[in-house]
N, C-alpha and C positions, 0 to 999 in steps of 0.2 A: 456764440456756441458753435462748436464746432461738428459737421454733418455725422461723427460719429457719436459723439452724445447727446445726437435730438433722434439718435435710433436707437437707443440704450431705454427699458426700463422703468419709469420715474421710482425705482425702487432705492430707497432709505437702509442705510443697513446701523444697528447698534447694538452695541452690547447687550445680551442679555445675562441676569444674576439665577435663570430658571436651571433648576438641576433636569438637563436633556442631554439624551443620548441616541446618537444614531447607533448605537449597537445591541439594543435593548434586545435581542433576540437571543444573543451569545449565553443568556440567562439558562437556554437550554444543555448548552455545552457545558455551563457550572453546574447546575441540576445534575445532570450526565454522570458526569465526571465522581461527585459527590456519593451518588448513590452506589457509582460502583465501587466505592473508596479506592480511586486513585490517588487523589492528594495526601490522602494517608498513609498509603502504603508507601508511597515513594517518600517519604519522611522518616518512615519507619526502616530505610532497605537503604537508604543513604547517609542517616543518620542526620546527629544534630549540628548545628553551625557551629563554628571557634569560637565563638564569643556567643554572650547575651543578648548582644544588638544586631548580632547578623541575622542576614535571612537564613529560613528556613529552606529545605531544599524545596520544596512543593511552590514558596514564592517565586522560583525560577523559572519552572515548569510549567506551573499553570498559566502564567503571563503569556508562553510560547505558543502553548494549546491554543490559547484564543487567540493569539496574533495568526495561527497559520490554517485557523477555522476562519476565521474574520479577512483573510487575503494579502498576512501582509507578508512583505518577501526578503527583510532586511531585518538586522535586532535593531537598526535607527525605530522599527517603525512602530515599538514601544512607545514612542511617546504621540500617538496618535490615542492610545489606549488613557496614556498619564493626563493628556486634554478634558479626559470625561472622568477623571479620578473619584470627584463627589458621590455619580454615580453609581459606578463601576465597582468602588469599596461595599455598597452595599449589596454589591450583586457577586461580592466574593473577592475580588481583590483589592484587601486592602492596603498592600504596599505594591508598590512597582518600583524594582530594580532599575538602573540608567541602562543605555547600552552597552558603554563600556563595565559594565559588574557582572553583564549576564556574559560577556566574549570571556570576560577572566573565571566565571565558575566553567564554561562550558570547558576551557582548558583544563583547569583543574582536573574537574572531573572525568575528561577524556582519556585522561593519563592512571588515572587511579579505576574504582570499582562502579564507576557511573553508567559506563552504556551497560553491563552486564545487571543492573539492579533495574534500568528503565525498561529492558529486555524481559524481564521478570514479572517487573510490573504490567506489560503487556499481555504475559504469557498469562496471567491469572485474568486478568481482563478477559480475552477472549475464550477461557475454557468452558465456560457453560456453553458459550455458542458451538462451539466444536462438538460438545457432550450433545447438544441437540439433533447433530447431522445424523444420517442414514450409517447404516453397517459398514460401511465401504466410504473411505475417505481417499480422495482423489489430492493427490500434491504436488502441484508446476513449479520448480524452482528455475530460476531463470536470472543472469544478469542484465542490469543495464549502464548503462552507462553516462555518467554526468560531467558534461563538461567543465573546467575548473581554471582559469591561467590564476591560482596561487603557487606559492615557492616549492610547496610539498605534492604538487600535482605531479603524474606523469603522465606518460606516453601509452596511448592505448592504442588498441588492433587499428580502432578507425581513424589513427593516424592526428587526434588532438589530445590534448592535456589532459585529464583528469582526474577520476573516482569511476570503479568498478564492482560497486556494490553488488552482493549475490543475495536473491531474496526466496524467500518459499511463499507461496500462496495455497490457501484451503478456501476454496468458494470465495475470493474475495479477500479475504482477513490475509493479513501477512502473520505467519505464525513464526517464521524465526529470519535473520535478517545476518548480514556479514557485512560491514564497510570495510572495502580494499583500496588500495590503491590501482591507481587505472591499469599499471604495468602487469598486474595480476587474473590471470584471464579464469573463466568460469569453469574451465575443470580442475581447477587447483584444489586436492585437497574433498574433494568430492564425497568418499565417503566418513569423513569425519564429519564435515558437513549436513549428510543425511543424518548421520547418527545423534548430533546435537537438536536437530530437528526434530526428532522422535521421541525425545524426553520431553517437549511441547505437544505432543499428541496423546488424547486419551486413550488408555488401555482399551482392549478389547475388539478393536474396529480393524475392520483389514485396510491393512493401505498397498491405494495404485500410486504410483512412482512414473509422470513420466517427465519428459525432456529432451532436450535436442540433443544432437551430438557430442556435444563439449563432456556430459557425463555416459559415452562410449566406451566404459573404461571395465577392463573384468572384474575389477573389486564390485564395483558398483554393481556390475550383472548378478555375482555371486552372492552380496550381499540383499538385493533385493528376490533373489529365489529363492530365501527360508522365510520360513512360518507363514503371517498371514499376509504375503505380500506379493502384487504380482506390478508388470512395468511394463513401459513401452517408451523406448528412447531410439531418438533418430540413430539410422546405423552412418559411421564414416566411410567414404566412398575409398574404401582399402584396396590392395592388393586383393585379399584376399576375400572380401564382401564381393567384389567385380568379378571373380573367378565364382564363385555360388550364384551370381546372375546369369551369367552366362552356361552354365549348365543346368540352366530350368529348359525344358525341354519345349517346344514350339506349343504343342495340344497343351501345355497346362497353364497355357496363357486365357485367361477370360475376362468380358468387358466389365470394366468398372463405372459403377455407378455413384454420381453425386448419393446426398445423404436422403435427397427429397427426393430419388430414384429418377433425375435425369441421367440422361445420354453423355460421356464425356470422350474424350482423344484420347482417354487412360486406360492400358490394360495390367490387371491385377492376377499375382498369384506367389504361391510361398514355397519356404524351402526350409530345411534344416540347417542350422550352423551352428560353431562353435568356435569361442578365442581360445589364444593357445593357456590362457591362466584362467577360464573359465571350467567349474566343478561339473558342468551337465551342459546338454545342448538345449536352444532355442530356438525359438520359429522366427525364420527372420521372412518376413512381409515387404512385397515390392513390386513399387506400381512402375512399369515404363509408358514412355510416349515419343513419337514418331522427333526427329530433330528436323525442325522448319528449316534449315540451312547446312545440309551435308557437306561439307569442303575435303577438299585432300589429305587436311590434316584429323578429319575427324575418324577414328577408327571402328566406331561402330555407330549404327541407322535410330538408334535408341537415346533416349538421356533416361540414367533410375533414380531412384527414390527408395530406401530401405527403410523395414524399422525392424529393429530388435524388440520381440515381446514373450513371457510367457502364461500371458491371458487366455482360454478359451474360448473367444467369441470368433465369428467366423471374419477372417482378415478384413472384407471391407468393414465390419463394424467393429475391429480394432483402431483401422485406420481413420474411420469416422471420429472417433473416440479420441485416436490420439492429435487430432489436429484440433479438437479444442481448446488444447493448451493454448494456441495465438490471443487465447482471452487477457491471459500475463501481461500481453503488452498494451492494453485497455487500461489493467488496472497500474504499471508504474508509469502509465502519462497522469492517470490520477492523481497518484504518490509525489509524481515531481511536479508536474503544472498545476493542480487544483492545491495540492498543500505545502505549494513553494518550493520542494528537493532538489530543484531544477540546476538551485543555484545557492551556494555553499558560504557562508559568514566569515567563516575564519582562515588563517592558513597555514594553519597545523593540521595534522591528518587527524591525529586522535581526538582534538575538538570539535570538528565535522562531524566525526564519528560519533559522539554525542548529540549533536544537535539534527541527526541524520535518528539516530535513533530515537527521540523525541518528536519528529514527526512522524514516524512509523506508528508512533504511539496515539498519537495525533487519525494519524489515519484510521489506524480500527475504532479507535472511541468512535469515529463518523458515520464507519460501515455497522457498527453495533446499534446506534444512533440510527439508521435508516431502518436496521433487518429488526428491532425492537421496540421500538418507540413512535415513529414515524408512522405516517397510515401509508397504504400497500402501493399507493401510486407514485413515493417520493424511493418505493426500493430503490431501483436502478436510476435513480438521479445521480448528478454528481454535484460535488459542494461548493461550484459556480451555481449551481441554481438555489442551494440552502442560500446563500450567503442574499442571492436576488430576492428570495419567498418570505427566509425564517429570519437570518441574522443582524441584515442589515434594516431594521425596522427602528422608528422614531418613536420614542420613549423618553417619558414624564418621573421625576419620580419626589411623590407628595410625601407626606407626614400628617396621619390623624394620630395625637396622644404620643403613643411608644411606636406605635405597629408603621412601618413602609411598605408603600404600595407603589408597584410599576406599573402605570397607563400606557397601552400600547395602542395606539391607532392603526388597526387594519381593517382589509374589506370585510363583507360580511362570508364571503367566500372560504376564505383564510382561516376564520375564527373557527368556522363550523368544521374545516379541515383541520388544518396541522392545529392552531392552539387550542379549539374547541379539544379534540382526542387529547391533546399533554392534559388539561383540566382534568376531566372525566377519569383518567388515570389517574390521576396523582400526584404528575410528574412534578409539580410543583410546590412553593407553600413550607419548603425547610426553612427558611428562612426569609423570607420576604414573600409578600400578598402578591398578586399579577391580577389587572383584572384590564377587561380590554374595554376599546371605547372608541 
C-alpha cells in the first residue's frame, strides 16, 4: 500500500438507488416562481411549440432559472440538474432539455419575439413591488460591460471584446434592460431609452432620474424637466461647463461636508447653466479640490466635479443624493458574478440577448425572493449565501400512498429561520409535502 492510500479515508463509496438531492432547497425558487405565475405567463407570451412533442417554452426557462440560482455558469451544466431527474421532476421539472436544444431555442428565439415577451414577463413580476415603493421613485440606469471573445463580440471603450448591456435599477430590481453590442456605448439612444423604461413604471409616482455623464445630453435634460420628474446627471467637463466654473466668484465657495458631516478637502457651490438645445436653465452643482500635483502643463490650481440637477434640496444633499447611484455597480456584480452574466453561452448577439434576458429575470425573482419572502436578515444577502444557507441542502424524497414528501436535514437554527417562516406562510405545499428532520 502505497503512503498515499494509508492516508486516505477507509471510506467505501457505492451506488446508491435513494431518490437524493443536493438541491432540495431550489424547491423555493419553484414555489417562487409558480406563485408569481412566471412559467405561465411565459407559455402564454411565447406561445406553443411546433410540434406535440416539443417543449414548452417554460421547459427552457425554468431549467435556466434554477441552473443560474443554483451556480451554474454554462448550458453544459444542465445535466448536473438531469443527475437528480427523479427528484427534481417532482419538484417541477419534469423534462430537461440537452444543452445543445436550449443554445438552438435561445437562437431561435433571440432572433424572433423572445427577449421582448421574457422582458414582459419580468415587468409584471416586479410591479407590485414597485406599486409598494414610496411617492418618489429613484432610477440609476447605467451600463456595464461583459467581456466576450465570441465572433459577434466587439470592441469596447476599455479596449476588450464584448457586450454593453445598458440597464435601469429601481431599489435593487432591474426594471428595464437593453443588450448591445460592446461597440455601442451608454449614451446611445438615451432618451428612447428612458421612455421605454417608463412604461415599466407605475403611474402616479414622481420619478428622480439620475446618472453619470454618458446621459449629459439636452434631450435627456428637457425630457426629464416636465411633469413629475426631477434629475441629477454628472455634467461633462465642456467648454462650456469650465467657463461657469470659473466664473463662480471666490466668496461663494463654501466647505463641504461628507454625508455623516465630517471635514473634507472639498469645497462646494452652484450656479446657473444652460445647453444650447435645452428648453429652461438649471442648477448645475460643483464641488472643487486643491490638485496634489500643480505642473506647468496644468492651467488651473483646482480639479471640478459638476452635476446637472433640477431638484430643490440644498446642493450638498443633492450631491449626497446623487452619489448613491455607485449602488448600480453592487448590484450588476450581482447580476454577472452571483447569477452567472459574466459570461455569455452562445455566439450570436441576439441569443445572448436572450439568455442575458433570462437572467435578469432570474435576478429579480431573487431580489423579490429576499424583499418578500425571506425573513429580514437574508434582505441584503446575496445568492452566494442563499445558495450556502437555502439551496444547496441534502434532500430525501419518500412516497406514503399518492402524496411525496421532501425531507430536508437542516440545523435547528435554519428551520426556525428561513424554512420555519416559508412553512408558517405558506410558501409551500402546491405540490409536494416538505417536512424537515
Amino acid at each position: 500500500m502505497s503512503k498515499l492510500q494509508q492516508t486516505l479515508l477507509p471510506i467505501k463509496l457505492s451506488e446508491s438507488k435513494e431518490r437524493l438531492t443536493s438541491l432540495a432547497g431550489l424547491v423555493v425558487v419553484e414555489e417562487w416562481g409558480r406563485a408569481k405565475g412566471i412559467w405561465a405567463r411565459v407559455d402564454q407570451l411565447l406561445g406553443p411549440p411546433g410540434s406535440g412533442r416539443g417543449y414548452q417554452a417554460s421547459e427552457y426557462v425554468r431549467p435556466l432559472v434554477w441552473l443560474l440560482h443554483a451556480g451554474g455558469r454554462r448550458l453544459e451544466d444542465v445535466r448536473e440538474l438531469a443527475a437528480e431527474r427523479e427528484v427534481l421532476e417532482k419538484l417541477g421539472l419534469q423534462r430537461l432539455p440537452s444543452a445543445d436544444a436550449l443554445g438552438d431555442w435561445l437562437r431561435r428565439q433571440g432572433k424572433g419575439r423572445g427577449v421582448r415577451a421574457v422582458q414582459r414577463t419580468s415587468k409584471e413580476l416586479i410591479r407590485p413591488y414597485l406599486k409598494s415603493l414610496g411617492a418618489e421613485i429613484t432610477i440609476d440606469p447605467d451600463a456595464t460591460i461583459i467581456e466576450a471573445h465570441k465572433r459577434a463580440a466587439e470592441w469596447t471603450y476599455q479596449k476588450v471584446k464584448g457586450y454593453q448591456p445598458l440597464l435601469c435599477y429601481v431599489n435593487e430590481v432591474c426594471v428595464h434592460h437593453e443588450f448591445r453590442a460592446g461597440s455601442v456605448t451608454a449614451g446611445t439612444g438615451a432618451l428612447r431609452f428612458i421612455k421605454e423604461c417608463e412604461k415599466k413604471l407605475p403611474s402616479g409616482k414622481r420619478l428622480y432620474w439620475r446618472s453619470d455623464s454618458a446621459w449629459y445630453q439636452a434631450e435627456v435634460v428637457n425630457h426629464c424637466s416636465q411633469g413629475r420628474r426631477t434629475f441629477s446627471i454628472t455634467a461633462d467637463q465642456d467648454s462650456a461647463v469650465k467657463a461657469a466654473q470659473e466664473q463662480i466668484p471666490a466668496s461663494a465657495w463654501q466647505k463641504f461636508y461628507s454625508k455623516d458631516g465630517g471635514a473634507t478637502d472639498r469645497e462646494i457651490s452652484e450656479t446657473v447653466h444652460c445647453m444650447n438645445e435645452t428648453k429652461q436653465a438649471f442648477r448645475l452643482l460643483v464641488l472643487r479640490w486643491p490638485n496634489p500635483q500643480p505642473d506647468l502643463f496644468t492651467t488651473t490650481p483646482y480639479f471640478y466635479h459638476a452635476i446637472a440637477t433640477n431638484r430643490a434640496e440644498s446642493a450638498s444633499a443633492v450631491i449626497h443624493l446623487h452619489n448613491q447611484r455607485g449602488e448600480s455597480e453592487n448590484w450588476h456584480k450581482e447580476l454577472k458574478l452571483g447569477y452567472g452574466m459574466e459570461q455569455l453561452p452562445c455566439g450570436e448577439l441576439a441569443a445572448n440577448a436572450m439568455f442575458f434576458a433570462i437572467g435578469v429575470l432570474a435576478y429579480n425573482l431573487g431580489v423579490l425572493l429576499k424583499a418578500d419572502l425571506l425573513p429580514a436578515e437574508y434582505r441584503h444577502c446575496t445568492v452566494q449565501t442563499l445558495r450556502w444557507q437555502l439551496y444547496r441542502l441534502a434532500g430525501k424524497l419518500v412516497r406514503h400512498g399518492r402524496q411525496s414528501t421532501l425531507k430536508v436535514r437542516t440545523t435547528s437554527e435554519k428551520s426556525c429561520g428561513v424554512w420555519g417562516g416559508f412553512k408558517s406562510s405558506g410558501a409551500f405545499g402546491a405540490f409536494i409535502a416538505f417536512e424537515l428532520v
